[in-house]
C-alpha positions as a printed NumPy array, in Angstrom:
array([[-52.619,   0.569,  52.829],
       [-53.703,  -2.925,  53.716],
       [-54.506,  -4.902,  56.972],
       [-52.121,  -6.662,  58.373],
       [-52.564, -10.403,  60.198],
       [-53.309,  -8.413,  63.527],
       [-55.775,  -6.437,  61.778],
       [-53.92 ,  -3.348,  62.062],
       [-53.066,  -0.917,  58.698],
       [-49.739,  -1.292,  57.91 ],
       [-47.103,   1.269,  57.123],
       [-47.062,   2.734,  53.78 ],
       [-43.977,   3.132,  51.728],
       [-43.241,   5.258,  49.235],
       [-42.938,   2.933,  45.543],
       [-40.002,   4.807,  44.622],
       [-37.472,   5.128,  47.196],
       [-38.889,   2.171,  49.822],
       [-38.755,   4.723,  52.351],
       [-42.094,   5.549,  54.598],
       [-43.552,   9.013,  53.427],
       [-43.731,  12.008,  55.124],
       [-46.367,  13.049,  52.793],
       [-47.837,  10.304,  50.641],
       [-49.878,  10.036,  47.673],
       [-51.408,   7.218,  45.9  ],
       [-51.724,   7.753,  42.079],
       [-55.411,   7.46 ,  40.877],
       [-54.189,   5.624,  37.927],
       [-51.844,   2.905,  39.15 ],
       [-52.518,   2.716,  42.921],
       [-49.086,   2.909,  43.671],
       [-48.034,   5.335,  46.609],
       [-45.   ,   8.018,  46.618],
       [-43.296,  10.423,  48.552],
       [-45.22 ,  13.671,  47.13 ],
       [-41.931,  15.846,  46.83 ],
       [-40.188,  12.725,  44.798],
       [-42.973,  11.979,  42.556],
       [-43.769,  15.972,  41.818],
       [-39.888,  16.354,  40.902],
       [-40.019,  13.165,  38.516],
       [-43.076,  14.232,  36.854],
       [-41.941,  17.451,  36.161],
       [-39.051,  15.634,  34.446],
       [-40.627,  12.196,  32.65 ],
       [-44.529,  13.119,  32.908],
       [-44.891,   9.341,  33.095],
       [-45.559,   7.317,  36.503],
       [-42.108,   6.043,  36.94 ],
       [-43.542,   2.248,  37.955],
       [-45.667,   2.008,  35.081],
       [-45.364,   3.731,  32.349],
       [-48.209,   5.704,  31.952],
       [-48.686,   9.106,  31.669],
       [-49.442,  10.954,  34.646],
       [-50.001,  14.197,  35.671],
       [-49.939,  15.992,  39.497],
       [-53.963,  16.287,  39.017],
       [-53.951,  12.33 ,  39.088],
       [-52.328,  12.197,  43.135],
       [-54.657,  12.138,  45.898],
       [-52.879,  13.197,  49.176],
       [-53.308,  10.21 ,  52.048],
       [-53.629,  10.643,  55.72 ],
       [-51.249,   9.43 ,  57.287],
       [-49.93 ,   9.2  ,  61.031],
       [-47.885,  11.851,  61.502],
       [-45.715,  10.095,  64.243],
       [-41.775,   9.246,  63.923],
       [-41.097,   5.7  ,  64.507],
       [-38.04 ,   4.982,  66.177],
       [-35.031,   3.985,  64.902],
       [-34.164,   0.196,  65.155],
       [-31.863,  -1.121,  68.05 ],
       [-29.275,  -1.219,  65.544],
       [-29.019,   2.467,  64.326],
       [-28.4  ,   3.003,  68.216],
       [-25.276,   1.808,  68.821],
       [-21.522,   2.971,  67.069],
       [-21.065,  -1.258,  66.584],
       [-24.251,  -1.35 ,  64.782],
       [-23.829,   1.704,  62.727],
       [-20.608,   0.6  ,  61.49 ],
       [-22.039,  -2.7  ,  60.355],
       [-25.172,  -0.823,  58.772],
       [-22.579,   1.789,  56.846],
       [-20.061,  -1.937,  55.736],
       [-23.609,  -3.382,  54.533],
       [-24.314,  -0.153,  52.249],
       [-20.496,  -0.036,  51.262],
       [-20.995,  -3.879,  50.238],
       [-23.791,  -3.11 ,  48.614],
       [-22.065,   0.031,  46.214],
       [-19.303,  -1.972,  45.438],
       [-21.271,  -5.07 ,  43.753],
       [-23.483,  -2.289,  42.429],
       [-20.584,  -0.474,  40.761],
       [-18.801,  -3.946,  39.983],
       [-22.782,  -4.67 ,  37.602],
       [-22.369,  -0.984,  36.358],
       [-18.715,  -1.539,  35.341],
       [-19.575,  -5.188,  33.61 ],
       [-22.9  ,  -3.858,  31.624],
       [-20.096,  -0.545,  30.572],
       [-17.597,  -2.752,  29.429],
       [-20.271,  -5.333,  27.372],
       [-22.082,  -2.385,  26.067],
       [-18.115,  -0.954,  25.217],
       [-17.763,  -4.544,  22.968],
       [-21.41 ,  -4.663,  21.427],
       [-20.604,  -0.95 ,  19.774],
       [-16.483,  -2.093,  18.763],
       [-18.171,  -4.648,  17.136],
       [-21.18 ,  -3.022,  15.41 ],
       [-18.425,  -0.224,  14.037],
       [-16.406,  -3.045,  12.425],
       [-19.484,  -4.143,  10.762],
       [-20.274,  -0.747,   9.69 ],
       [-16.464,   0.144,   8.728],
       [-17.273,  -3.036,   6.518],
       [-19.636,  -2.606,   5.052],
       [-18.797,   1.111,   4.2  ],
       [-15.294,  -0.734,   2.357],
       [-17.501,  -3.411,   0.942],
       [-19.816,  -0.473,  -0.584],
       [-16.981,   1.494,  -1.98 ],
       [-15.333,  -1.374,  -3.536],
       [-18.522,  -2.511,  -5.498],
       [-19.331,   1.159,  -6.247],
       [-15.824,   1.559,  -7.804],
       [-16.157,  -1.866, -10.068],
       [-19.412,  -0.518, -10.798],
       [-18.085,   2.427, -12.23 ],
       [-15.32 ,   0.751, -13.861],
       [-17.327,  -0.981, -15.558],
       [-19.804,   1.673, -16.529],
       [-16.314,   3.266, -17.816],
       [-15.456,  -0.1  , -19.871],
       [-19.183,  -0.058, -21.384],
       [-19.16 ,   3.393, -22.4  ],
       [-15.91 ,   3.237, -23.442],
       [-15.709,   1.666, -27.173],
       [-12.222,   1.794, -26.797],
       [-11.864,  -0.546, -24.14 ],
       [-14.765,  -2.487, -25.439],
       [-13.189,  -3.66 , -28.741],
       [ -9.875,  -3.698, -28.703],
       [ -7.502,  -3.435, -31.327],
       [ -5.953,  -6.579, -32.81 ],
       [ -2.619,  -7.801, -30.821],
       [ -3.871,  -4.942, -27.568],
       [ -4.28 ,  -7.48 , -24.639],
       [ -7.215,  -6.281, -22.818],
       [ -8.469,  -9.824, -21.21 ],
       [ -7.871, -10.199, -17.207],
       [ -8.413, -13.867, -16.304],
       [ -6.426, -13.15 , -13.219],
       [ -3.213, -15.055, -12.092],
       [ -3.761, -19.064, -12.096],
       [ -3.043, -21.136,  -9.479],
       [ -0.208, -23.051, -11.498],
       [  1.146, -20.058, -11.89 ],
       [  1.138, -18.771,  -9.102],
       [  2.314, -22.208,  -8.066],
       [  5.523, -21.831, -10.631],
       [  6.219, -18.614,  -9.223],
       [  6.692, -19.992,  -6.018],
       [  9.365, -22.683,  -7.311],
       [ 10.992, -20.079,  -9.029],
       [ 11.722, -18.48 ,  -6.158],
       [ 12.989, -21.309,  -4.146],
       [ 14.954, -22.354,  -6.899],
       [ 17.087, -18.607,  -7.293],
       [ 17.078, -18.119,  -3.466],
       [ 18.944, -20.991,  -2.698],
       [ 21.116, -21.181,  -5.67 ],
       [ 21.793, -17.564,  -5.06 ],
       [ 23.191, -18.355,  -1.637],
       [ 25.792, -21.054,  -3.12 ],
       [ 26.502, -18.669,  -6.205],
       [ 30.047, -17.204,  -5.832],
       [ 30.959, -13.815,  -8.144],
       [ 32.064, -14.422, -11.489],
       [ 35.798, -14.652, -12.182],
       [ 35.049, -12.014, -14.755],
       [ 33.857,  -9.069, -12.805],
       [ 35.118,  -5.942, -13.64 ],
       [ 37.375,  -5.022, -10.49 ],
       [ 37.598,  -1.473,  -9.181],
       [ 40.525,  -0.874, -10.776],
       [ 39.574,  -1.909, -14.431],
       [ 36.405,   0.723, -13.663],
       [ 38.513,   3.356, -13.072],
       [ 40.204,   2.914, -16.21 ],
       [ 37.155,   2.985, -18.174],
       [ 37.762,   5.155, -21.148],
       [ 34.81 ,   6.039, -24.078],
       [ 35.09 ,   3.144, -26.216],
       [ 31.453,   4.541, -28.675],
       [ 29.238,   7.003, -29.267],
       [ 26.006,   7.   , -31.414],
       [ 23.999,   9.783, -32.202],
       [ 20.994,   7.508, -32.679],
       [ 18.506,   9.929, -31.673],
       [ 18.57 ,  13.14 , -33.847],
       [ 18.671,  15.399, -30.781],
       [ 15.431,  13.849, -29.126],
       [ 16.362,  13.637, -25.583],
       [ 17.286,   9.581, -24.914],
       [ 15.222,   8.447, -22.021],
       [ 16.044,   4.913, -21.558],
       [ 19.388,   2.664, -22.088],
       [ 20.297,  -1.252, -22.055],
       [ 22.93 ,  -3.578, -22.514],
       [ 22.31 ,  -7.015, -24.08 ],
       [ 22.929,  -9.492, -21.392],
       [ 24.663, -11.911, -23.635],
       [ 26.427,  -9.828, -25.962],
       [ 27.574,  -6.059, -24.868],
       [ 28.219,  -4.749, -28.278],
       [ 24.503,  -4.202, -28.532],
       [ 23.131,  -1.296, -26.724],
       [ 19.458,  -0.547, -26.357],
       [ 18.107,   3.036, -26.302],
       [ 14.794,   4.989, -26.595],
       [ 13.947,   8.424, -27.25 ],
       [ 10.888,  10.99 , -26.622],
       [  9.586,  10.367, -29.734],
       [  8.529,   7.079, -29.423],
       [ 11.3  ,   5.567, -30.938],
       [ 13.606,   3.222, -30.083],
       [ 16.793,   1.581, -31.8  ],
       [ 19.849,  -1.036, -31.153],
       [ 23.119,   0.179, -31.919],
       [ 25.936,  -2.254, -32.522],
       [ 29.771,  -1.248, -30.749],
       [ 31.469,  -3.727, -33.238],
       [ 30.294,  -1.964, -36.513],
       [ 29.788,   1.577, -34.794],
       [ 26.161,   2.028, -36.116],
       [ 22.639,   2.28 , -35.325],
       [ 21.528,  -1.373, -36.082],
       [ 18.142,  -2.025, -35.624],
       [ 15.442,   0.69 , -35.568],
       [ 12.056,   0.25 , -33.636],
       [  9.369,   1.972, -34.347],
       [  6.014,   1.615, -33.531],
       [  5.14 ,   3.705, -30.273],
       [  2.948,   7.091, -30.626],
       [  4.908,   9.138, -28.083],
       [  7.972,   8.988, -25.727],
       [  9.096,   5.462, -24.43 ],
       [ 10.017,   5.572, -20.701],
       [ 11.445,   2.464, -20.549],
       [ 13.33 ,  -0.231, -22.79 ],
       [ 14.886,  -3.46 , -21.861],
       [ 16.608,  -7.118, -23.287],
       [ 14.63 , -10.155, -22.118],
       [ 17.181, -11.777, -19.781],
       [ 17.284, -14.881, -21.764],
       [ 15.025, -14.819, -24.994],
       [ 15.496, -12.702, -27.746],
       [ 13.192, -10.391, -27.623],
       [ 13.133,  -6.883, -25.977],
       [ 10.193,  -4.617, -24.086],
       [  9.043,  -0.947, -24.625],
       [  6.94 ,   0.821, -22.284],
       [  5.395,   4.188, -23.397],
       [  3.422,   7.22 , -22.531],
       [  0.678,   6.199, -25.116],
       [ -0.554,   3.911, -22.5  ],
       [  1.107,   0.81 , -24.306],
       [  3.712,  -2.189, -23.463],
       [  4.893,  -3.61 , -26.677],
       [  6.965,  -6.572, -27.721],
       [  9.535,  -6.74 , -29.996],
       [ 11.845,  -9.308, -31.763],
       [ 15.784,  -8.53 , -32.162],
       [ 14.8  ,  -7.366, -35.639],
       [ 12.854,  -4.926, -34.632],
       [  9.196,  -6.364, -35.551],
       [  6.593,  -5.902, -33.172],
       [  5.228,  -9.23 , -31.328],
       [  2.52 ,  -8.174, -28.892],
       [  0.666,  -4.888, -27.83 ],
       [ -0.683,  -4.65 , -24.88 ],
       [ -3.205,  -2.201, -23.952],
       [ -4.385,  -2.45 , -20.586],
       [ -3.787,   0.884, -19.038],
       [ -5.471,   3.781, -19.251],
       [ -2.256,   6.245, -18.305],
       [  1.167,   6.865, -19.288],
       [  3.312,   3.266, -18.639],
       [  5.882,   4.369, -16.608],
       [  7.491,   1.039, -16.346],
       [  8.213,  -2.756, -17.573],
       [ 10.401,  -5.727, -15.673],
       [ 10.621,  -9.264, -16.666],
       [  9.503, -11.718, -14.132],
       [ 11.935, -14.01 , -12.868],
       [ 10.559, -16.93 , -14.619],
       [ 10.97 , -15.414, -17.863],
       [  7.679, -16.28 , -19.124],
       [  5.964, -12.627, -17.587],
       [  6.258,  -9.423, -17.466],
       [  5.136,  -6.725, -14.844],
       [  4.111,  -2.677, -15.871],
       [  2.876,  -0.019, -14.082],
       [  1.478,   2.957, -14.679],
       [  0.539,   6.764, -13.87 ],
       [ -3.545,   5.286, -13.95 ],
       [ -1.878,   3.548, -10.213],
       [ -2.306,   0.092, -12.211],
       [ -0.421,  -2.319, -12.257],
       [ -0.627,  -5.511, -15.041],
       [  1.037,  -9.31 , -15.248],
       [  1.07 , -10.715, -18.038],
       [  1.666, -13.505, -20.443],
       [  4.   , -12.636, -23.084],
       [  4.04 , -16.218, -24.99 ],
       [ -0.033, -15.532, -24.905],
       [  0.368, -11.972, -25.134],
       [ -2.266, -11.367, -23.045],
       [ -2.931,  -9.669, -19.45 ],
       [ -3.664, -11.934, -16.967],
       [ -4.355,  -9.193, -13.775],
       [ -5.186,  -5.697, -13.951],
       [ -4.961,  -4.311, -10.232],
       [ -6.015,  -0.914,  -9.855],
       [ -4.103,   0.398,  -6.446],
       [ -5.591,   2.172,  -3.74 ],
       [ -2.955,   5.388,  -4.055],
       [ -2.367,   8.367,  -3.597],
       [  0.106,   9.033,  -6.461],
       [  0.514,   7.343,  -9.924],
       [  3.336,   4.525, -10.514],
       [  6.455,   6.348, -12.119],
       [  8.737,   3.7  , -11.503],
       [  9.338,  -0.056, -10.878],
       [ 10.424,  -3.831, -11.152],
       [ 10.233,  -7.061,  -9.958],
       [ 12.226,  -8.348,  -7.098],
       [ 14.953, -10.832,  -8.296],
       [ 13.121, -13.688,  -6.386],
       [  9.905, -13.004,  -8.561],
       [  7.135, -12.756,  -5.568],
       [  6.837,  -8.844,  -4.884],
       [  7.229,  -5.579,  -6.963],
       [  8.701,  -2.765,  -5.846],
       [  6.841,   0.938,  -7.259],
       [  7.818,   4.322,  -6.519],
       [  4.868,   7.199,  -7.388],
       [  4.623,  10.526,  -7.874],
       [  3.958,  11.708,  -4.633],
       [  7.673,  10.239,  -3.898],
       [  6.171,   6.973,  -1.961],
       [  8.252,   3.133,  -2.385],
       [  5.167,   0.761,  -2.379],
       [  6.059,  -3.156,  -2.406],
       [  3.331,  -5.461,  -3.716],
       [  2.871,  -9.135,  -3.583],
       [  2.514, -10.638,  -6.734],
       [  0.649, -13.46 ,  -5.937],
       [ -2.322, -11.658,  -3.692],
       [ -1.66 ,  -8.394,  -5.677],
       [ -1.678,  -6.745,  -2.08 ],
       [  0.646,  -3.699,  -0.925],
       [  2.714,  -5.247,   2.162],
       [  4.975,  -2.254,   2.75 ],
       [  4.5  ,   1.761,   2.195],
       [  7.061,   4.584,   3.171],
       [  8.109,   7.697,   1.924],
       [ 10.94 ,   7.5  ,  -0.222],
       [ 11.443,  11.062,  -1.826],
       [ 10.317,  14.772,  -1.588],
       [  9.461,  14.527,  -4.94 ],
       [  8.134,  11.862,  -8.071],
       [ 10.748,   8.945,  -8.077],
       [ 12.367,   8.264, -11.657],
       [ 13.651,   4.995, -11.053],
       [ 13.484,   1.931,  -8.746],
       [ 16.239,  -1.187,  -9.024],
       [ 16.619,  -4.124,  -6.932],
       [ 19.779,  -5.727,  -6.16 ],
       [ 20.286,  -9.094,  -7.933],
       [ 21.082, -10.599,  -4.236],
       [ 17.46 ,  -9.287,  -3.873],
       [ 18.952,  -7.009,   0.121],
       [ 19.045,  -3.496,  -1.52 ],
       [ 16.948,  -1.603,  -3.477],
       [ 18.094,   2.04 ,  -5.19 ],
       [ 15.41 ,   4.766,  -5.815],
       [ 16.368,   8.139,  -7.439],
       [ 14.244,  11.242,  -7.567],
       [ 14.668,  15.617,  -7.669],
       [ 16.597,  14.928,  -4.015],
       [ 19.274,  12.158,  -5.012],
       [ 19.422,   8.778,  -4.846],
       [ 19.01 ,   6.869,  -1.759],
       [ 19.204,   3.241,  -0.927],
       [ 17.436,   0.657,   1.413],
       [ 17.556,  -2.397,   2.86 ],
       [ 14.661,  -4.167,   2.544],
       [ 15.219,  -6.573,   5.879],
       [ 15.872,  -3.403,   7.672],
       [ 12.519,  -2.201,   5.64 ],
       [ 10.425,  -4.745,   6.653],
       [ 10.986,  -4.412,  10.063],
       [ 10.545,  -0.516,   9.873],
       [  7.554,  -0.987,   7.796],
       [  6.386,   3.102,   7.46 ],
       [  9.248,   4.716,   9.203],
       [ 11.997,   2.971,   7.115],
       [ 15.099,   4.534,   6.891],
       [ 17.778,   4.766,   3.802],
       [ 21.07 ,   3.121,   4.293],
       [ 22.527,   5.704,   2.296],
       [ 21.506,   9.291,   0.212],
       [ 23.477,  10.641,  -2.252],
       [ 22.353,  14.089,  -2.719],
       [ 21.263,  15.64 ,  -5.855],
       [ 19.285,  15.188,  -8.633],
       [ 19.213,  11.862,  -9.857],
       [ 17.603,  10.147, -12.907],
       [ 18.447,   6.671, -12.813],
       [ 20.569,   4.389, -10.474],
       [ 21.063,   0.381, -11.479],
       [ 22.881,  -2.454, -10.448],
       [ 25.031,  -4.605, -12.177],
       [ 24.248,  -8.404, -12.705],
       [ 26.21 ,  -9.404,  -9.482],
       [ 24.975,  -6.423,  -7.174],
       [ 28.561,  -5.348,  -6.693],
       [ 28.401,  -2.179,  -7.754],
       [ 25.523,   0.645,  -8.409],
       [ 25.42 ,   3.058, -11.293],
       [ 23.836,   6.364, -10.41 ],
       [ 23.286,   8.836, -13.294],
       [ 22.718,  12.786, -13.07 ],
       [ 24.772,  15.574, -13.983],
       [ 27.412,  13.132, -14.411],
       [ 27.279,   8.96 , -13.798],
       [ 28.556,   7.497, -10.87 ],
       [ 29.999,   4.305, -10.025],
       [ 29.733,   3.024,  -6.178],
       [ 30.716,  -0.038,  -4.051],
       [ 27.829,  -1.754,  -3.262],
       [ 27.395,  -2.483,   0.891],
       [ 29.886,   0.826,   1.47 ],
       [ 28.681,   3.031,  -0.844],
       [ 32.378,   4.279,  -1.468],
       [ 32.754,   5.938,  -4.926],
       [ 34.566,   3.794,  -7.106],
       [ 34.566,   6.517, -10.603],
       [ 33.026,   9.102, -12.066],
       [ 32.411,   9.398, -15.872],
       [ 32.501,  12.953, -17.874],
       [ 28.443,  12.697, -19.106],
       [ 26.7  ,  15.882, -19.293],
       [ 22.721,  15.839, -18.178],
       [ 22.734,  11.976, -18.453],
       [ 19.233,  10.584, -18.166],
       [ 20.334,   7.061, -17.716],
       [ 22.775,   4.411, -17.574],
       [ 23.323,   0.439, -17.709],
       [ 25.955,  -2.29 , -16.89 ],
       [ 27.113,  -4.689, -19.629],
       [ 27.686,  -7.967, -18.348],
       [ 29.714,  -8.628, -15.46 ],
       [ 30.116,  -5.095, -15.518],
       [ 32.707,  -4.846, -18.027],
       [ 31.409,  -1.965, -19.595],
       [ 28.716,   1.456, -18.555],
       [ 26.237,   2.497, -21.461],
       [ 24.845,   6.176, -20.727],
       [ 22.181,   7.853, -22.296],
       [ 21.613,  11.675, -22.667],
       [ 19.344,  14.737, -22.782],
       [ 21.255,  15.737, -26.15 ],
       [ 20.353,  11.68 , -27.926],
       [ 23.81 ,  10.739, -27.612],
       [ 24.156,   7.401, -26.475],
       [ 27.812,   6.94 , -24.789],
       [ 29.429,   3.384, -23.696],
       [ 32.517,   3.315, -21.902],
       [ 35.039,   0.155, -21.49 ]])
């Protein structure tokens, strides 16, 4: 208490609630004065003086006399007029005070948003370098991977700006063209399909189940097959024999195609090896970037590259006049690659995995743009139309086709245009993306857009199937090594 201008003590009040005491106290410590049933409550709790800071104990009050008499109200507490304006003042006062409490919430809401995203950050910035740190630790210890064998691309420059660059104008260059381009005078119609009778057969693969089958885009007397042993061989319709044998591979091929324009042709294989071959059957390049079985191999559109995946969930671009691997991306999956290609316009792949997901990547920023489940099960083949609208995907549960501008839209939760049921091993279009070729207990042929069946060809357990050009004639390949083409 302290003397007022009059000379008189003036009231005390309580440093806590601003109230006069009943009962005060006056801390030994601080000096400050409290309500004695407040600051015994709070010390209980904090054991701190709640002004200062310091501890304090109930042995550190000292109890104040104090006059005992009730002051009176003020004028204002009297009256219903002044009440009311006392009670809108307190109102006034909760409002701005929840309006502060609201404002400091909603900062203190953005400062911890914010330091998550810098954590989540960090925590993806942390995994990344610890999983090129062990990749490399895996490269080092690996001597393998650390000398490679003569004509096995290992280097990864990444893609180059040029050609990245080309890619682009590549892509311009088909979409517009495509637009303009009308169907060839010499498409098969469905009539001439239905005819189709066996015009060959070649047993060019001992018995060893045939896994993969091509027709030479220029000339369709030469068919293309491969086999689980590793082999593969061209076998020519005009002379009725196996023509060219290709050996080379040190277990099954999954996948065997004609360069679109060059004459050359591409082997993929489950000894973790893309090789390149000329027409004669002499090996051009090995390339040895992945680790796991290479499930698949597409020619980009520019003709200078080609794209493989793999069970490792790599994918690889590379140079085939170099023969080297430009970029090596290792995919954030859940299931290995067991099937792809690259879009006719060149810029994205399309993958299918084990665990039955469609994954399509950019080329350029080797990102994944769109995921959704495709099948129940691992998906055996993956085909884009050559309009670049549809792709096919077969797997243990049929074959099913989708749209990819419905698809991009729909993003996870796309939806299949169409699903033929049962197993299915392979489906392809032909060069014009009229019709689609769908191969499983037997081969079927179907109208592209309506999905009608056009024909159905007699092929027991094929495992796949390819157009000839302008779809004048269906090669099929066969769990028994008989290679079938029918014209």
């Amino acid at each position: 208490p302290r003397l007022s201008e009059e000379g008189k003590m003036s009231a005390l009040v309580c440093a806590m609630s601003g109230d006069p005491p009943v009962k005060p106290v006056v801390s030994r410590k601080s000096g400050h004065i409290f309500e004695h049933a407040v600051i015994a409550k709070y010390l209980l709790e904090t054991g701190r003086c709640p002004i200062t800071g310091q501890e304090l104990a109930a042995a550190d009050l000292i109890d104040l006399k104090a006059n005992p008499e009730v002051k009176p109200k003020p004028v204002s507490a009297t009256s219903l007029p002044g009440m009311i304006g006392a009670f809108q003042t307190e109102w006034d006062a909760s409002v701005i005070e929840t309006h502060m409490l609201r404002k400091e919430l909603e900062q203190v809401r953005n400062e911890l948003a914010h330091t998550l995203y810098q954590h989540d950050a960090a925590c993806r910035v942390i995994a990344k370098l610890i999983q090129e740190r062990d990749a490399a630790v895996a490269v080092a210890n690996d001597p393998a991977r650390r000398a490679a064998p003569a004509g096995d691309a290992m280097e990864e420059d990444g893609i180059p700006e040029v050609v990245k660059e080309r890619m682009t104008e590549r892509s311009q260059e088909l979409s517009k063209g495509r637009k303009k381009r009308p169907v060839s005078e010499l498409l098969a119609g469905e009539a001439a399909i239905q005819a189709f009778k066996e015009a060959a057969k070649f047993a060019a693969h001992q018995k060893k189940a045939a896994t993969s089958v091509a027709v030479h885009p220029k000339n369709e007397s030469l068919v293309l097959s491969a086999d689980t042993s590793g082999a593969a061989v061209i076998c020519d319709r005009a002379t009725g024999k196996a023509a060219v044998p290709i050996v080379g591979h040190k277990a099954s091929i999954t996948h065997a195609i004609f360069h679109p324009t060059q004459d050359v042709i591409f082997t993929a294989s489950k000894d973790s090896t893309v090789k390149m071959w000329s027409a004669q059957g002499k090996q051009i390049h090995s390339f040895g970037m992945h680790k796991g079985e290479v499930s698949g191999v597409s020619v980009h559109a520019t003709g200078d590259y080609i794209v493989s995946t793999s069970t490792d969930k790599s994918w690889a671009f590379c140079d085939i006049e170099q023969g080297k691997c430009l970029q090596l991306v290792q995919g954030d999956i859940s299931g290995g690659f067991s099937a792809s290609m690259v879009h006719p316009d060149g810029l994205i792949l399309g993958s299918g995995t084990t665990d039955g997901m469609v994954r399509i990547w950019d080329i350029k920023s080797q990102q994944n743009v769109v995921s959704f489940t495709g099948h129940g099960g691992a998906i055996g083949s993956l085909c884009f139309s050559e309009n670049g609208y549809y792709c096919a995907t077969t797997s243990s549960d049929g074959c099913k086709v989708w749209d990819l501008r419905k698809v991009a839209k729909q993003g996870a939760n796309a939806q299949a245009v169409t699903h033929m049921a049962g197993a299915s091993t392979s489906a392809v279009f032909d060069n014009s993306g009229s019709y689609l070729l769908v191969a499983s207990k037997e081969v079927k042929v179907l109208l592209a857009k309506s999905w009608a069946e056009v024909s159905t060809l007699a092929v027991a357990n094929a495992t796949a199937a390819a157009f000839g050009p302008n779809a004048l004639s269906i090669a099929t390949a066969s769990s028994d090594g008989i290679v079938r083409v029918f014209a």
